[in-house]
C-alpha distance (Angstrom), angle and dihedral (degrees) to the residues before:
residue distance angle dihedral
X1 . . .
X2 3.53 . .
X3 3.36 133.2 .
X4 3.95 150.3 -160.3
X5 3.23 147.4 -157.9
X6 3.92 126.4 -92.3
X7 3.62 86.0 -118.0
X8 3.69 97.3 52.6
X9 3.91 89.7 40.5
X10 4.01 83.5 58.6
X11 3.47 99.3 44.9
X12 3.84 95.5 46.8
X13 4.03 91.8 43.7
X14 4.06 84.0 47.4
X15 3.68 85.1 57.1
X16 3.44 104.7 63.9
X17 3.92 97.0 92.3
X18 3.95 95.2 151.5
X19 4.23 77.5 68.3
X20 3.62 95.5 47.3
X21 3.68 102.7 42.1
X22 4.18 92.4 49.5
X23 4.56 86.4 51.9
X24 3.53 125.5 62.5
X25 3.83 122.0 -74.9
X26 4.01 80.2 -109.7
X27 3.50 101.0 71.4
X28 4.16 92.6 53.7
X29 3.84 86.4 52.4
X30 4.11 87.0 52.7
X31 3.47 95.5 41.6
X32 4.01 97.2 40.1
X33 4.10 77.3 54.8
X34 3.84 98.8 57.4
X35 3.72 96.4 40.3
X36 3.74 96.2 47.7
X37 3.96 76.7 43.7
X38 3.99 94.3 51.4
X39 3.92 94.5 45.3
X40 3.85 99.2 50.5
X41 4.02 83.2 49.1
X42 3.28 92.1 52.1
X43 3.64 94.5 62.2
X44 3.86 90.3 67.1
X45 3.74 142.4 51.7
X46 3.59 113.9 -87.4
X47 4.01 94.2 -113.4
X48 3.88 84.1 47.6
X49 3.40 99.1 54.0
X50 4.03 125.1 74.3
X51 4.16 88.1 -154.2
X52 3.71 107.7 78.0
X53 3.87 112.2 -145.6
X54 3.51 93.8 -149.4
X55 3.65 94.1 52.7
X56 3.92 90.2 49.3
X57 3.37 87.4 59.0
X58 3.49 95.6 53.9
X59 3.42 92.5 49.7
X60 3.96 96.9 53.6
X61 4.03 86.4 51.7
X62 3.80 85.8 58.0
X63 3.72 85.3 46.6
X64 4.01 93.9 44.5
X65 4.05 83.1 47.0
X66 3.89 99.1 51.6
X67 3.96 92.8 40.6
X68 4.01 83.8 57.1
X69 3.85 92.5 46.4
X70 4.35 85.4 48.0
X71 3.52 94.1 41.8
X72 4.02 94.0 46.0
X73 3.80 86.8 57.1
């Protein structure tokens, strides 16, 4: 499998305009929010850190998840 780093996973999710410009303007305010969010986390150790990676995650699956329930409208 393989696999990038947190800033290329940003910049690539950042680049899906297409996405963001058929949604609301509220969901690139959210998701501007979690991946500023993830990258300043990823600067730190985990126990350093008071943004947990794993729950960032999480929270852009909910994201991916309501954007497919918006978009399927």
């Amino acid at each position: 499998m393989d696999r990038i780093n947190i800033s290329r996973f940003c910049q690539i999710w950042r680049g899906q305009t297409a996405l963001l410009i058929a949604l609301p303007p509220q969901f690139a305010e959210v998701m501007e929010s979690l991946l500023s969010r993830l990258e300043s986390g990823s600067l730190f150790t985990e126990e350093s850190c008071s943004f947990s990676q794993k729950d960032l995650i999480a929270q852009l699956g909910m994201w991916l998840d309501k954007a497919n329930t918006r978009l399927a409208k």
